[in-house]
C-alpha positions in Angstrom: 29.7 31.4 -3.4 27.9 28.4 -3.5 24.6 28.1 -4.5 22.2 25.3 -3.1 20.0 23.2 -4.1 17.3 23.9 -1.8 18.3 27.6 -3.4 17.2 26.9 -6.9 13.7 26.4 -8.4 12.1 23.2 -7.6 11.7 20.8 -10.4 8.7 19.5 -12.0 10.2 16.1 -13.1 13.1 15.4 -10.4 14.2 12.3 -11.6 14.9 13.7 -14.9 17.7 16.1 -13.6 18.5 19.6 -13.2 20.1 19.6 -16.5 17.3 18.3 -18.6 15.1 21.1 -16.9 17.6 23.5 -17.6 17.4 22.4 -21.2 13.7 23.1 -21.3 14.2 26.4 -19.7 16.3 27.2 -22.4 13.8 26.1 -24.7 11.4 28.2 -23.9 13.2 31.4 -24.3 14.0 30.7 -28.1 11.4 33.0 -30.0 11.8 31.7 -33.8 9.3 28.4 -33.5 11.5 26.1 -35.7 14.2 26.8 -33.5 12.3 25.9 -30.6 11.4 22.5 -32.3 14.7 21.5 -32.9 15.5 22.4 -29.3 12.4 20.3 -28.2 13.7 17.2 -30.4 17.1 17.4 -28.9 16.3 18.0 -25.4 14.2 14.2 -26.2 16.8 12.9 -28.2 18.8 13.8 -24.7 16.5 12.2 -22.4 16.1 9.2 -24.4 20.5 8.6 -24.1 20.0 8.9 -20.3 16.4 6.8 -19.8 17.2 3.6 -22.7 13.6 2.9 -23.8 11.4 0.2 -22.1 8.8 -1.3 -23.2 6.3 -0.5 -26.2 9.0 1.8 -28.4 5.6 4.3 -29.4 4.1 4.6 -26.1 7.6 5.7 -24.6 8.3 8.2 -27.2 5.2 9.9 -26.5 5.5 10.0 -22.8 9.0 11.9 -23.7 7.5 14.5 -25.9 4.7 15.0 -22.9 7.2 14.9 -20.2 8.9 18.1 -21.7 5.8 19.8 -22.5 5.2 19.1 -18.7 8.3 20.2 -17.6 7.7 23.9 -19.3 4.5 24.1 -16.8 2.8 23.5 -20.1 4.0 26.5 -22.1 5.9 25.5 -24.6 4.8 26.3 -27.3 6.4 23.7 -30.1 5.0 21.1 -33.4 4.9 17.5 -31.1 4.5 14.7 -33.4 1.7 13.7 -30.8 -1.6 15.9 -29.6 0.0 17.7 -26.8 -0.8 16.8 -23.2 -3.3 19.0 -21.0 -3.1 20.0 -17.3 -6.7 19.0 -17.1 -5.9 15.5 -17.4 -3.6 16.2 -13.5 -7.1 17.7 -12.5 -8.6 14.7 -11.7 -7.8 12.3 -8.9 -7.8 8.5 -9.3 -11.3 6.5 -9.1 -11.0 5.5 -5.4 -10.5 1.3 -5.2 -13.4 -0.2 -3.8 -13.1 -1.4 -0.6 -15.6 -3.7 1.8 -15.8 -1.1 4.9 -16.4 -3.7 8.1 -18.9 -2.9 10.2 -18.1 -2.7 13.4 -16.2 -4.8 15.1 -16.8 -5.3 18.9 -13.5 -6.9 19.3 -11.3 -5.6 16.5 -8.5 -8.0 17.3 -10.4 -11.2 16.6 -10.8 -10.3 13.3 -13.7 -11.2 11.0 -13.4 -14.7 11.1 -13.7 -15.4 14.8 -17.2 -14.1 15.4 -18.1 -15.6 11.8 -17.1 -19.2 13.6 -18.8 -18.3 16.5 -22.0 -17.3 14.8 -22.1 -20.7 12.6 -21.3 -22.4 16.1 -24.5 -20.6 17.6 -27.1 -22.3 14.6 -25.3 -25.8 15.1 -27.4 -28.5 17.4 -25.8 -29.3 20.3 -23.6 -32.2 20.3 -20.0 -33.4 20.4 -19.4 -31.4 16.7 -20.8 -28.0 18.1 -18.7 -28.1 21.1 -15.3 -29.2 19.6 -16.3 -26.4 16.9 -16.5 -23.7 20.1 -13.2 -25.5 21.7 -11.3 -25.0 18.5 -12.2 -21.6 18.1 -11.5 -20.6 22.1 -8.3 -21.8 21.6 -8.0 -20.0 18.2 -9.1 -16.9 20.6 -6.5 -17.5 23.2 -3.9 -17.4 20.0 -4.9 -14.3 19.1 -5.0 -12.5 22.1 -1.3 -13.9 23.1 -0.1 -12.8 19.6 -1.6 -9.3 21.1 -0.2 -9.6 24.5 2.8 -12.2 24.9 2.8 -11.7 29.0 -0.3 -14.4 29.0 -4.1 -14.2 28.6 -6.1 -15.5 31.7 -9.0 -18.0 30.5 -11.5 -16.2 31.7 -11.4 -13.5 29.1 -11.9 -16.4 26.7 -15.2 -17.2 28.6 -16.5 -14.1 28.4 -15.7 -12.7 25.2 -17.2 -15.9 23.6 -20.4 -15.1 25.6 -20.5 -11.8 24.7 -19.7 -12.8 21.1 -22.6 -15.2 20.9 -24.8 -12.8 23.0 -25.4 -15.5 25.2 -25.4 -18.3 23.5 -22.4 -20.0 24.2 -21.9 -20.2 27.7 -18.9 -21.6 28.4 -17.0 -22.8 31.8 -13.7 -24.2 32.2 -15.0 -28.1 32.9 -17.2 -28.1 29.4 -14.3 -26.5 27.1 -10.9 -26.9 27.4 -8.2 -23.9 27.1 -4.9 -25.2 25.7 -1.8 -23.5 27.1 0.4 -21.9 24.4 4.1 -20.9 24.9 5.3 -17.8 22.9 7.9 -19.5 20.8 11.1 -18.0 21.1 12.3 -15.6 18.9 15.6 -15.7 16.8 18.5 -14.1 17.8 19.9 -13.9 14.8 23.5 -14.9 15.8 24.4 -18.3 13.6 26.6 -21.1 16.5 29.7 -21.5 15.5 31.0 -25.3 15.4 33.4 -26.6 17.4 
């Protein structure tokens, strides 16, 4: 009969093999300590034929050793020629990567850097360079939402989300800024023409 994989004991170090953990199974039955040792040193000498070393020769001999010492759930009791591996050093998770948290966003898909424009558009005098600022960035908002929604985006949202936006501001009507009309550009169909 067959036996499964799913059937046998899981291993600690898959991509190592069965065979290698097998090996260290083995290993760990041997009572006489030398015996054990020489084991130990094969079993690396083993892994090393299938895994060619990489990198800094040292470092990758001592991640063997501690790789079987791992695969015996930390039991085996054998002379490394490094200090021996712990499971407290598994304990403890990663220092979490610090990350900017945004605040929150009242229209998550304009990003950050919509409002940001909108804000620096609020503090400008008025003039010809503070409206084609707040044209440039409706425009940049009508983008956005079509990249969201390809069926269209009616100008009006535009208006109002860049009064909202500005908390009043920036009130804005279709004869002082101007709405561009974008087309969703086609998409490939992946199928090359063949010449004639």
């Amino acid at each position: 009969m067959l036996t499964y994989n799913n059937r046998l004991k899981k291993l600690i170090l898959p991509e190592y093999g069965r065979n290698i953990q097998n090996m260290v199974d083995y290993c760990m039955t041997l009572e006489n300590r030398d015996e054990r040792n020489d084991c130990a040193a094969a079993i690396v000498d083993a892994m090393r034929t299938l895994f060619p070393p990489t990198g800094d020769p040292e470092e990758y001999e001592r991640k063997l050793w501690d790789h079987v010492i791992i695969m015996s759930d930390f039991s085996l009791d054998i002379d490394t020629p490094y200090e021996c591996v712990i499971p407290d050093t598994f304990d403890e998770g990663p220092d979490p990567v610090p990350m900017e948290r945004p605040g929150t966003l009242a229209y998550r898909h304009y990003g950050k850097l919509i409002p940001s424009l909108i804000d620096t558009a609020c503090h400008m005098e008025e003039g010809e360079e503070r409206d084609a600022l707040i044209t440039l960035v409706a425009n940049q908002m009508k983008k956005t939402l079509l990249a969201a929604n390809p069926e269209g985006v009616d100008d009006s949202r535009i208006y109002k989300d860049l009064r909202y936006l500005s908390h009043g501001q920036i009130y804005a009507e279709p004869e002082t800024i101007r709405i561009l009309d974008f087309k969703q550009a086609p998409t490939p169909s992946g199928k090359k023409k063949r010449k004639k």
